[in-house]
Structures are given as structure tokens and as C-alpha cells.
C-alpha positions in Angstrom: -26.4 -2.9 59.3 -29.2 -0.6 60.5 -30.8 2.2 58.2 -32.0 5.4 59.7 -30.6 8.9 60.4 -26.9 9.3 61.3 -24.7 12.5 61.6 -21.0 13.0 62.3 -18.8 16.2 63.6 -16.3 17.7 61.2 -13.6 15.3 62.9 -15.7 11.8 61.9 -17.1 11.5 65.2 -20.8 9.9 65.1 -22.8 12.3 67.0 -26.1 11.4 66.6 -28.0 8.0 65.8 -31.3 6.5 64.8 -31.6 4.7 68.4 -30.6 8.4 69.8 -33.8 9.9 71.2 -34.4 13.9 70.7 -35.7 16.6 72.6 -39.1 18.1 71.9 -40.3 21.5 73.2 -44.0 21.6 73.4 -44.4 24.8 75.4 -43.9 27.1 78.3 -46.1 28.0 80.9 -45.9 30.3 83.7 -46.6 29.2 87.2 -47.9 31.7 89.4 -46.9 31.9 92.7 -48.4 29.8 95.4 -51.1 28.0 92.6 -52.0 24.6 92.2 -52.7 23.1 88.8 -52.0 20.8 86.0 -50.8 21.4 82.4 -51.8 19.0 79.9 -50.8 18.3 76.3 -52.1 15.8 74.0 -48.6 15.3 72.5 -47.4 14.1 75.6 -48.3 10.6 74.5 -45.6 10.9 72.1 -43.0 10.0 74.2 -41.5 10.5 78.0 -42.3 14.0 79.6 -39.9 16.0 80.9 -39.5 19.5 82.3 -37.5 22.0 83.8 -38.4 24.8 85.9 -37.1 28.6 85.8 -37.4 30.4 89.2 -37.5 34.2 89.2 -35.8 36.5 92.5 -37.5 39.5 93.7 -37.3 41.2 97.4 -38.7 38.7 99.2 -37.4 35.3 97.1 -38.2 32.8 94.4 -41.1 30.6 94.1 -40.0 27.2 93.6 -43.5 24.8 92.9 -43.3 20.7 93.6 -43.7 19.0 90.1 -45.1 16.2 89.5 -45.5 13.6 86.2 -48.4 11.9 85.5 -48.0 10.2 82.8 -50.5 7.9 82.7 -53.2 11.2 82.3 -50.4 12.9 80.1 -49.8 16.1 82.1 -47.9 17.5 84.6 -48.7 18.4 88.1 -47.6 22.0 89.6 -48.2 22.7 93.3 -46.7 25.1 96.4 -43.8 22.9 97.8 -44.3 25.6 101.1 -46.2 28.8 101.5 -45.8 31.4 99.7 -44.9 35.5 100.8 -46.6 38.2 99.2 -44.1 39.2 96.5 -42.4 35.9 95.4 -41.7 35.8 91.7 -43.8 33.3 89.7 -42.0 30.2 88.1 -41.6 29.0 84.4 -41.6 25.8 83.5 -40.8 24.5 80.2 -42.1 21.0 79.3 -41.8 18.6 76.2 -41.1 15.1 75.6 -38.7 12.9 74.3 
């Protein structure tokens, strides 16, 4: 029998286990719009990076950047996936690993 952390609902259900991985936050960044960079984190090392991105509307539309992994320099890529128009909303991305 393994050892480790274990949790059940209220009806006995196991919910969680030790082989279960968890969700880490380590930040959020706003992209603006039509910019090309990278975010790095030292804690990405800690496990598999993932990310999600939150587009914001205005007049003329939302900016939605490309995204890219690369894990092997433990950071993520950000870069226009088209051009932009004057007045496109920035992005958020939140990032983190698990």
C-alpha cells in the first residue's frame, strides 16, 4: 500500500491522490498588443509549463498572441499570430506549472 496524501468528498469518493499532479500559479503577465517577447521563471523547472491566455474586446477587436513553450530554456514564447490594428486590447496570460 502506498503512503502519501489522500483526500475524499463527503460521500467517500477519493478525490485526490499522491500520483495526482497539482496546479501551480506562478504569475500573470500582460501581453501588449502586437509585442514579441518571452517570460521566463526559474520555477518552471519544477515541473510541466502550462498557460492560458485571457483576450480583452474593445472597438476594433481582441489581440490574440501565438504561444509558444520552450521548455528546454524554461520560459514561454509570446508573439503577434497576425498584425495588429491600432486599438486592439492587450492579452493576459497566466502561466504556472504542474
Amino acid at each position: 500500500m502506498g503512503a502519501g496524501l489522500q483526500c475524499w468528498d463527503e460521500n467517500g469518493n477519493l478525490v485526490l491522490s499522491l500520483p495526482d499532479r497539482l496546479s501551480r500559479v506562478l504569475g500573470i503577465y500582460t501581453i501588449p498588443a502586437g509585442a514579441t517577447g518571452y517570460i521566463t521563471n526559474a520555477d518552471f523547472s519544477m515541473g510541466q509549463i502550462w498557460w492560458y491566455c485571457i483576450t480583452g474586446a474593445s472597438i476594433v477587436g481582441a489581440y490574440v498572441p501565438t504561444i509558444t513553450i520552450e521548455a528546454a530554456n524554461n520560459r514561454i514564447k509570446y508573439e503577434p499570430k497576425h498584425n495588429t490594428t491600432p486599438g486592439m486590447a492587450d492579452a493576459t496570460i497566466i502561466y504556472g506549472v504542474f
